[in-house]
C-alpha positions as CSV (number, residue, x, y, z in Angstrom):
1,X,26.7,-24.9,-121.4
2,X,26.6,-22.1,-123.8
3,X,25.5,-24.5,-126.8
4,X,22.8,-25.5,-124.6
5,X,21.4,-22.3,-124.7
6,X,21.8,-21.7,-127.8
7,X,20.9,-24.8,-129.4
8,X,17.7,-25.3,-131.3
9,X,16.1,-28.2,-129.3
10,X,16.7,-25.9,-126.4
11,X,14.4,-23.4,-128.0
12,X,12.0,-25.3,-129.1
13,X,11.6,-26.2,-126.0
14,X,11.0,-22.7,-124.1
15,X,8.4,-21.7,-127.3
16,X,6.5,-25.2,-126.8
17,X,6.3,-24.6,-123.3
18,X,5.0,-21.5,-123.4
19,X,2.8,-22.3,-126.7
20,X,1.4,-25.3,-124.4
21,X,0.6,-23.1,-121.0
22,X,-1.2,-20.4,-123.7
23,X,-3.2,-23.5,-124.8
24,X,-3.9,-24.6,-121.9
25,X,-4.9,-21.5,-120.2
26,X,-7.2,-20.5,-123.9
27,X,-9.1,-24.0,-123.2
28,X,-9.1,-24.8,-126.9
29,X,-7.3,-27.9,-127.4
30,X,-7.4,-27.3,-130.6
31,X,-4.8,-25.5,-130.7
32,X,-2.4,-28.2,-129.8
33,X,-1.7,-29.0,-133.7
34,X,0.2,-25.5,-133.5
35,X,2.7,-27.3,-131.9
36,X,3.4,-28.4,-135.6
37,X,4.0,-24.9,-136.8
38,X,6.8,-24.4,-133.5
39,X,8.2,-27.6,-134.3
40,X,8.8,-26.8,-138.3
41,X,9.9,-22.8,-137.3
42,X,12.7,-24.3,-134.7
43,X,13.6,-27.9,-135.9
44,X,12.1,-29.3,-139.2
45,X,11.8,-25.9,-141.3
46,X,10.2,-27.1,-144.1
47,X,7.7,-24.1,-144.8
48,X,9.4,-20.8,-145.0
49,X,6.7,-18.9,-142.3
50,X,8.1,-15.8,-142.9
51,X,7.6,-16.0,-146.8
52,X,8.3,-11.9,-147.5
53,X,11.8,-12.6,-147.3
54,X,14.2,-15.1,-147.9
55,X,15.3,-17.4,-145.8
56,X,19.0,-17.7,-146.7
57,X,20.7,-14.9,-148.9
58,X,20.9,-11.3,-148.1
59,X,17.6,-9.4,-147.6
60,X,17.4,-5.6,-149.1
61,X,16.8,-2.9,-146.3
62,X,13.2,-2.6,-147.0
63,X,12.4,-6.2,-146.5
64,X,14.3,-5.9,-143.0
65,X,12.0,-3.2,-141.6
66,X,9.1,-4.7,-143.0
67,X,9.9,-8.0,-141.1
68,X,10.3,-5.8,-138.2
69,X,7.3,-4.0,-138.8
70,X,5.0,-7.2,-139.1
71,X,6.6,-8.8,-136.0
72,X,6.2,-5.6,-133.7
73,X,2.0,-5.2,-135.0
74,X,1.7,-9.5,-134.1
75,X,3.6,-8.9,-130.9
76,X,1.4,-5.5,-130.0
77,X,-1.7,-7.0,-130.8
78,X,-1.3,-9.9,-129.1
79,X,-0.4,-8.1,-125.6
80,X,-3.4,-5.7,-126.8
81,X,-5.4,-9.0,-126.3
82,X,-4.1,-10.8,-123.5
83,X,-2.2,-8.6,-121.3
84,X,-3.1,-4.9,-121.2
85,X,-4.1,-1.8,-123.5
86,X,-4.3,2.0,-123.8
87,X,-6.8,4.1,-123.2
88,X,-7.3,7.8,-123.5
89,X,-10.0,9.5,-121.7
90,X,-12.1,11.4,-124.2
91,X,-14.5,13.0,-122.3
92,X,-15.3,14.4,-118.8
93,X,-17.5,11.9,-117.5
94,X,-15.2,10.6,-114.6
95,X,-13.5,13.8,-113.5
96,X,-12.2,14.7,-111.3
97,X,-10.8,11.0,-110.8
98,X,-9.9,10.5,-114.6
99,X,-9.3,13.9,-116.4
100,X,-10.1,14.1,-120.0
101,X,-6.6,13.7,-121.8
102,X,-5.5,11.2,-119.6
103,X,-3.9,7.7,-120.8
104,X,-4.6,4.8,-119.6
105,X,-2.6,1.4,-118.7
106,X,-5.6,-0.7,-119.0
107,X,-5.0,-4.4,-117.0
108,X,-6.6,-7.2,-119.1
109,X,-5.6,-10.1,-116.5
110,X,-7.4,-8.4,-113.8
111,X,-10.5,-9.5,-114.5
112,X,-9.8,-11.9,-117.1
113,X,-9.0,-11.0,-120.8
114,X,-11.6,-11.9,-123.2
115,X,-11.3,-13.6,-126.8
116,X,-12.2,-11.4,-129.5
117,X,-15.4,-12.1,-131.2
118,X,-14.0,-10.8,-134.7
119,X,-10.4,-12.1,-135.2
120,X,-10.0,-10.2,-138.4
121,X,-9.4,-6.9,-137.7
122,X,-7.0,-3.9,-138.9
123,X,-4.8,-3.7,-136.0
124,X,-5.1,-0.9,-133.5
125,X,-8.4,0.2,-135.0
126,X,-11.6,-0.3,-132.2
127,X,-14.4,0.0,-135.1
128,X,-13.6,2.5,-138.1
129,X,-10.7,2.7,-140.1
130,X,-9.1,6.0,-140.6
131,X,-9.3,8.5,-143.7
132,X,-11.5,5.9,-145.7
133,X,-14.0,6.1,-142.1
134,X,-15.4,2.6,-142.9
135,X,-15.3,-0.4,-140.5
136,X,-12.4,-1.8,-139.3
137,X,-13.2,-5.7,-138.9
138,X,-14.2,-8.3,-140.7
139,X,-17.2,-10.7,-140.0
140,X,-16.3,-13.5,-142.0
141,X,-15.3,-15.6,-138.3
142,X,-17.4,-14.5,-135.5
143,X,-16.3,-16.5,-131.8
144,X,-18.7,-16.8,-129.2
145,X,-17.8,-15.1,-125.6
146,X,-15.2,-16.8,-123.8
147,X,-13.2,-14.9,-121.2
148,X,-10.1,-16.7,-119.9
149,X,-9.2,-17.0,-115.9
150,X,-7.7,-13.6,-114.6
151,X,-6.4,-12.6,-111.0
152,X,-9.7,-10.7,-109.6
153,X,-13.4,-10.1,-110.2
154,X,-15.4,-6.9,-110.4
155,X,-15.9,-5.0,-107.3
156,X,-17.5,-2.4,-106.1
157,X,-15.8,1.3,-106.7
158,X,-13.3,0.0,-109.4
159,X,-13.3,1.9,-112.5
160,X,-14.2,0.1,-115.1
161,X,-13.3,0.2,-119.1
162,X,-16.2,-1.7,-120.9
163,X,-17.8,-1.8,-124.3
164,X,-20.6,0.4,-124.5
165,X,-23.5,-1.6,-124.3
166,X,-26.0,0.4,-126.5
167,X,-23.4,0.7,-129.3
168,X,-24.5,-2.2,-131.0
169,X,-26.6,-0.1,-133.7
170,X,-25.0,2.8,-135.0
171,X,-26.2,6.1,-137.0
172,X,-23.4,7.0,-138.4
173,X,-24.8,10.3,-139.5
174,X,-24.8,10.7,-135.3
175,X,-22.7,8.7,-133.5
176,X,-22.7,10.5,-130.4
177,X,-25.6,9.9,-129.7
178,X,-26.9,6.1,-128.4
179,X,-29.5,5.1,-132.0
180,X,-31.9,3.8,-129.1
181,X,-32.1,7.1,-127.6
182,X,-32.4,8.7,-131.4
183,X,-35.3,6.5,-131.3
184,X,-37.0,7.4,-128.7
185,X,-36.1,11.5,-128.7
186,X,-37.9,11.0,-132.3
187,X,-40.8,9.0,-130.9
188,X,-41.4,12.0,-128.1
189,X,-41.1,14.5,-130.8
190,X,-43.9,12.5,-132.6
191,X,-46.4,12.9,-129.2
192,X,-45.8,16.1,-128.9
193,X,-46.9,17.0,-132.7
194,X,-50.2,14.9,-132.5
195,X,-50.8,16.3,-129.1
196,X,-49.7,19.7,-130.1
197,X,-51.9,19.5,-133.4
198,X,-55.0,17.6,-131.4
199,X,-54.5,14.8,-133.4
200,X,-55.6,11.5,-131.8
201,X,-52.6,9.9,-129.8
202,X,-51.4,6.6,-130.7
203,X,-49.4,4.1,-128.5
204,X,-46.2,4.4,-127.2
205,X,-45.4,1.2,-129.1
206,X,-46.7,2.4,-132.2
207,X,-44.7,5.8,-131.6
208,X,-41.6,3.9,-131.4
209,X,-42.6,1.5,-134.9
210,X,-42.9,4.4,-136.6
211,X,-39.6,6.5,-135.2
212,X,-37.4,3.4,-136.0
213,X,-39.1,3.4,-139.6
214,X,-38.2,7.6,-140.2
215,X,-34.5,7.2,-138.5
216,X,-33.8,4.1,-140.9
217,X,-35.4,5.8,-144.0
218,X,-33.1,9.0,-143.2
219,X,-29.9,7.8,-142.0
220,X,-27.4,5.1,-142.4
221,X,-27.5,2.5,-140.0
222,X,-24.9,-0.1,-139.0
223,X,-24.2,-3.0,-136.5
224,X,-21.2,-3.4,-134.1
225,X,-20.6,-6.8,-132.9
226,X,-19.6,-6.7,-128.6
227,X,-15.5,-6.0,-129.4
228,X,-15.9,-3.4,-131.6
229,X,-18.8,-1.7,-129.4
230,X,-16.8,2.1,-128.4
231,X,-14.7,1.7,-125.1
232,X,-16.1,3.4,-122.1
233,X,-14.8,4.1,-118.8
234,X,-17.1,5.0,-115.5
235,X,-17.0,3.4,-111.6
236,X,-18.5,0.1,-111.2
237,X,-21.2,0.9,-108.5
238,X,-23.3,-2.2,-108.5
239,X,-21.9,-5.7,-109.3
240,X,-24.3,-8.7,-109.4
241,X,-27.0,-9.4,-106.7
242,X,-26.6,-5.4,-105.5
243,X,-29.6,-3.4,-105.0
244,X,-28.8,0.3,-106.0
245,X,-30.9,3.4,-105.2
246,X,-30.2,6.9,-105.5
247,X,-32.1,9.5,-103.7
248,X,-31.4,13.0,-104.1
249,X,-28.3,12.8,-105.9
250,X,-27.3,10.1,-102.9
251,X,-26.5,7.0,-103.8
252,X,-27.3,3.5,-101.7
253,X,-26.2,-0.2,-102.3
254,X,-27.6,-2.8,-100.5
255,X,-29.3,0.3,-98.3
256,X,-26.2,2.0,-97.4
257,X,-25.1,5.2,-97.8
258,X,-22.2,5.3,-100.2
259,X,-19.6,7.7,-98.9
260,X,-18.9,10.2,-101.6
261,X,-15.3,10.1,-103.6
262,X,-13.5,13.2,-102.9
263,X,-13.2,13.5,-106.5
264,X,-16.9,13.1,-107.7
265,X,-18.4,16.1,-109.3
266,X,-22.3,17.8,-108.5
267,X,-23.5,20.3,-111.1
268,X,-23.9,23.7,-109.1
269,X,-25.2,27.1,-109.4
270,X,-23.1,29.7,-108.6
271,X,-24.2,33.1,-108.1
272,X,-22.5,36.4,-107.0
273,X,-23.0,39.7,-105.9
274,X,-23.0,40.8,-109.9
275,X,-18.6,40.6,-110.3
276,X,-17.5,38.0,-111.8
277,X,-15.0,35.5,-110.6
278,X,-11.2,36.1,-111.1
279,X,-9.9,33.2,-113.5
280,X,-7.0,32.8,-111.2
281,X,-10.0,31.2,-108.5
282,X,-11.0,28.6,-111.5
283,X,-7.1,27.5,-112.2
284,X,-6.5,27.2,-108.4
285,X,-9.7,24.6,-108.1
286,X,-8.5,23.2,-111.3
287,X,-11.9,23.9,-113.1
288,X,-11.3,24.3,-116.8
289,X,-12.4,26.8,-119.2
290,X,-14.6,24.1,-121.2
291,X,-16.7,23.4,-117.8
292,X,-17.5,27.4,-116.9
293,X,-20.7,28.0,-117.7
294,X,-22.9,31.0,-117.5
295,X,-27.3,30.9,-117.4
296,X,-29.4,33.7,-116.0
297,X,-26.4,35.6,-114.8
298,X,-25.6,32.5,-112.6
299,X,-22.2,30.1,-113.1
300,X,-23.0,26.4,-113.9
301,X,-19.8,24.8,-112.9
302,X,-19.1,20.9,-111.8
303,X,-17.9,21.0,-108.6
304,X,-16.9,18.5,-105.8
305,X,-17.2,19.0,-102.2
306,X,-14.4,20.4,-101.2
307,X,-14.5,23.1,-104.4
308,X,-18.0,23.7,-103.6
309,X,-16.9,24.8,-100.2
310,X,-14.3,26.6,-101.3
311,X,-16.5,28.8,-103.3
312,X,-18.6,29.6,-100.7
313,X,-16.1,31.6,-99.0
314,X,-15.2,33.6,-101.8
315,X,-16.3,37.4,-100.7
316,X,-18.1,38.1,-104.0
317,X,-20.2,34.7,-104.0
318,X,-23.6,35.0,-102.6
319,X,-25.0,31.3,-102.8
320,X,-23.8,27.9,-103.9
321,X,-27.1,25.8,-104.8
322,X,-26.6,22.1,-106.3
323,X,-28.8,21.7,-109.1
324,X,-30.7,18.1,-108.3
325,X,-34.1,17.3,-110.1
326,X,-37.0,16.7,-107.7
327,X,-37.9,13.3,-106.7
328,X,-41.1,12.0,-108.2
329,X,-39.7,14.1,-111.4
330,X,-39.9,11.5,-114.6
331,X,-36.8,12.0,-116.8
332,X,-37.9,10.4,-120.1
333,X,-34.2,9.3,-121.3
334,X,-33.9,7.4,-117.9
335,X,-33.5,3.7,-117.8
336,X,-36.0,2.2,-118.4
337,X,-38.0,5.1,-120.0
338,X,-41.2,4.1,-117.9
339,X,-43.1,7.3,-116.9
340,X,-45.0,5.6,-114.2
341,X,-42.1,4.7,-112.2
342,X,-41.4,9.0,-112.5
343,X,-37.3,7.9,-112.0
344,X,-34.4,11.1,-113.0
345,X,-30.7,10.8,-112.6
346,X,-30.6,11.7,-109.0
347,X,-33.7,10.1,-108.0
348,X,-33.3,6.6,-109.2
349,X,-34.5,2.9,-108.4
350,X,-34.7,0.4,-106.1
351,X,-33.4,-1.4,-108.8
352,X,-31.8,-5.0,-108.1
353,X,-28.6,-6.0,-110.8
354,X,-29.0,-9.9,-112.4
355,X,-26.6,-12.2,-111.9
356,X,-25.6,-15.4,-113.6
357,X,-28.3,-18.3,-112.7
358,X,-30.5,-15.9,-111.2
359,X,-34.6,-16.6,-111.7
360,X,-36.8,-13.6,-111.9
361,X,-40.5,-13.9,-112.0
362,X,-41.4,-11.9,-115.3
363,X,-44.5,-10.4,-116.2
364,X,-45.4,-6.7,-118.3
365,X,-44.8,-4.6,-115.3
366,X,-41.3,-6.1,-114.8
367,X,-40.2,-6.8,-118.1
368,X,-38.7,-3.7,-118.9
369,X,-35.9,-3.7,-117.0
370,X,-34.7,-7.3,-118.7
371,X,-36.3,-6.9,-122.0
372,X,-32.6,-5.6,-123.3
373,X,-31.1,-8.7,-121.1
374,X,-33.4,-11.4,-122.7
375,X,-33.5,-10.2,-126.3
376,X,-30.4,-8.6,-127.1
377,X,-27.5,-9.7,-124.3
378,X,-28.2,-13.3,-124.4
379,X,-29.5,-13.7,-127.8
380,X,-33.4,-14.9,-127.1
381,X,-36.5,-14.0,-129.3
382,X,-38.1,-12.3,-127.4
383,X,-42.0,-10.9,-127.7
384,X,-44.8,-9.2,-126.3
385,X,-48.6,-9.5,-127.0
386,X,-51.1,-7.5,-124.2
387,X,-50.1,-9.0,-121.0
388,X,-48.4,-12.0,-122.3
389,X,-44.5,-12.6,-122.8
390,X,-42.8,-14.9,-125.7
391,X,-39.3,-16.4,-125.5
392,X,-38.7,-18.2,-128.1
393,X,-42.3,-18.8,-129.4
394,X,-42.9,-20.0,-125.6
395,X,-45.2,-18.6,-123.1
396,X,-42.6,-17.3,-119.9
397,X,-43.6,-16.2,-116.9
398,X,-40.1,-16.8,-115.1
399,X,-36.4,-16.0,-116.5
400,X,-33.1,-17.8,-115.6
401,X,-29.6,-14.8,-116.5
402,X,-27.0,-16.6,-118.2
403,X,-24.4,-14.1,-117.2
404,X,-23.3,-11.5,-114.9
405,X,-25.1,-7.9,-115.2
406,X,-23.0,-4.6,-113.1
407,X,-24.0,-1.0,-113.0
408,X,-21.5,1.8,-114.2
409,X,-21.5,5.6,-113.1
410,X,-19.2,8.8,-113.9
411,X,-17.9,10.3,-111.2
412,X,-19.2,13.5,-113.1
413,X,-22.3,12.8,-111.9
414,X,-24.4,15.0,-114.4
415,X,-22.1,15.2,-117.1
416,X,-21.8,11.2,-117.7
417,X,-23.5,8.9,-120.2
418,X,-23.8,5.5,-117.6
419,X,-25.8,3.1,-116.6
420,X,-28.7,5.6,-115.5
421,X,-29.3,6.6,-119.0
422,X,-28.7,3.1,-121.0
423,X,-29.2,0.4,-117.9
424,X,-27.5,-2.8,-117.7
425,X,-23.6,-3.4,-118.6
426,X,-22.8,-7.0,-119.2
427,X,-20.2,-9.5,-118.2
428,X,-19.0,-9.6,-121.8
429,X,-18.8,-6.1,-122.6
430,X,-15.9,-5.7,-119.9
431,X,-12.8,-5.2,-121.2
432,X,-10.2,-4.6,-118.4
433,X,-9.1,-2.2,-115.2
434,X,-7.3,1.0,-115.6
435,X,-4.3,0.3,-113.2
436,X,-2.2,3.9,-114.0
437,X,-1.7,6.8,-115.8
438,X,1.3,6.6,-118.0
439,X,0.4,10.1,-119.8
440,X,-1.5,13.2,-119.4
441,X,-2.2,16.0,-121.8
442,X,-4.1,19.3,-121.4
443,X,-5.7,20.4,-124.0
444,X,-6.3,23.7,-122.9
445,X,-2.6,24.4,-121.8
446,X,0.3,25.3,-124.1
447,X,3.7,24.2,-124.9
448,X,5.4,21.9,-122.1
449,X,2.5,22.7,-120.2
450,X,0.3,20.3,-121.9
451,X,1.8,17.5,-120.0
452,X,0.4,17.0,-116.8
453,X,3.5,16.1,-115.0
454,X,1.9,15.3,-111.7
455,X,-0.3,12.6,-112.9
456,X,2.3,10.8,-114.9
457,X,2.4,7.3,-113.5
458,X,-0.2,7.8,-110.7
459,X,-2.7,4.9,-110.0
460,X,-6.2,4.8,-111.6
461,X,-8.4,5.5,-108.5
């Protein structure tokens, strides 16, 4: 029974079975001539796969580890593709659900994992390479989207990690900052120096022509194909088909109220009778030292609920005031940047989310809130002239999605980057869902403090 096992044949067999379920769950058929390559590695060895070392004959040390080396990075990579990945929070734009410093165990079967678009890669690099800070892929093979089948879908409330949508153009002299909204902070600045100066005003069109041509002239400007697009994390809140709407920092789907997460943050005002609050008070609500802020003798602190009623009770606080902009207030780096629709983060929409096979009747008034879908996601020329629209060189007054759209919030509701600020995030851009945290550091702590025991191994929420 034992030679069974350990025979040849018998292995052969396991690694074609599992090479042929891969296959068949990949869809390429294609790969089927690999079943060469497992054949000759198990039964026929005529090519020597491993070529670094010899195949018979004693190998030297160094050869050994860097056999073991090259196997581990295939192995990694590979489960980095198909079954999960980690992440690490790097901002506060989901706490107090995900903290910054947090790691995550990042599922890529629950929704699916997809292929990667660029196959040639430096392993365990997302876009630039370290020391030499230049890009980390190769664009000599470029696959289309395909996502393979997973155990779940999208729904509403999961977090979500995702390629950032508007990372597809890069100032790398600023990558912080989104280039689109580099764009358009420079196109504001231009209206406000005609204005300022009395100068005759020129479209907003023409404003934006000639902020693209200054940010290109002064900076260095790069593309980043969908998988190498910087990771993001946030709560889905709309899937596709939803209607969201936020009124007064209250958020609605499908017209009903969304109960608040214990764990979602409000920026408040905090003002006191003129002492200042013991640190002890901050450490006991679990408020860092990065988020205390101080304006007009007033504390500017992200708070939840139950920490904004907390703070209320202290003897030396006089008022607790969230700090929402006014409805009808236009917010000019809000999706989609139209100042007639007057829209802010907390005053926001109706706005309905495409999905896959959807028509939508398009027309100038409309068109801003797909123009990104139509040109960019799904790879259309697109083109406006007065009140008529160009897809493709044809006249369109209608538009069919070819895939699904969702919407994507922090839970730090006015310390997050989402959806609000850069609109739509689609179906391809998703990259899995955080399922636990496996690690936790502190930043601001020291020693074995750092670690965050009590959120080692506890479930993404």
């Amino acid at each position: 029974m034992n030679n069974i096992f350990s025979s040849r044949y018998f292995r052969f067999g396991i690694a074609a079975l599992i090479y042929l379920l891969t296959v068949i769950w990949i869809g390429n058929y294609w790969l089927l001539i690999g079943l060469a390559v497992v054949y000759d590695v198990h039964i026929s060895e005529k090519v020597n796969w491993s070529f670094w070392k010899k195949r018979d004959g004693h190998n030297s040390a160094f050869i050994e580890w860097l056999d073991a080396l090259i196997f581990a990075v295939i192995a990694v990579s590979l489960i980095n593709i198909f079954l999960f990945q980690n992440y690490r929070i790097p901002t506060g734009s989901m706490e107090k659900s995900l903290l910054i410093g947090d790691h995550l165990f990042v599922s890529k079967i629950a929704y699916g994992p997809r292929m990667p678009n660029t196959p040639i890669a430096f392993p365990f690099t997302q876009n630039t390479l370290p020391l030499v800070n230049s890009k980390s892929w190769s664009d000599l093979i470029h696959w289309p989207y395909k996502r393979l089948a997973g155990i779940g879908h999208v729904r509403n409330n999961d977090p979500i990690v995702f390629n950032f949508p508007a990372g597809d153009t890069v100032v790398l002299e600023n990558t912080v900052t989104s280039y689109y909204e580099i764009v358009r902070g420079e196109a504001r600045d231009m209206k406000y120096r005609d204005y300022s100066a009395s100068l005759p005003l020129k479209t907003d069109g023409q404003y934006l022509d000639l902020a693209r041509r200054d940010v290109r002239e002064k900076n260095h400007i790069i593309y980043r194909p969908v998988d190498r697009r910087d990771n993001y994390v946030k709560r889905c809140i709309g899937i596709p088909g939803d209607t969201i709407f936020i009124r007064d920092c209250n958020l609605y789907v499908n017209g009903k109220l969304v109960s608040e997460n214990k764990t979602q943050q409000t920026t408040y005002a905090v003002n006191t009778n003129g002492t200042t609050i013991n640190p002890k008070a901050f450490e006991r609500l679990n408020i860092s030292k990065s988020d205390q802020q101080m304006y007009m003798g007033a504390y500017i602190l992200p708070l939840t609920k139950n920490n904004s009623e907390a703070m209320q009770k202290f003897t030396n606080v006089t008022e607790v005031k969230p700090l929402i902009s006014r409805f009808g207030e236009y917010a000019p780096y809000i999706f989609p940047y139209k100042e007639s629709l007057k829209w802010n983060e907390d005053n926001f929409g109706p706005l309905w989310i495409p999905f896959k096979g959807a028509t939508v009747k398009i027309d100038t008034s409309n068109i801003c809130f797909y123009e990104r879908i139509i040109d960019i996601y799904e790879n259309n020329d697109l083109r406006i002239e007065g009140d008529k629209i160009f897809i493709n060189n044809q006249p369109a007054t209608d538009y069919t999605f070819k895939m699904n759209y969702y919407w994507m919030m922090g839970d730090n509701r006015h310390n997050s980057a989402d959806s609000r600020y850069w609109g739509f995030v689609p179906e391809d851009h998703v990259i899995g869902k955080p399922k636990f945290i496996w690690l936790s550091i502190d930043k601001e702590a020291t020693g074995l403090n750092k670690i965050r025991w009590n959120r080692m191994f506890m479930k993404a929420r």
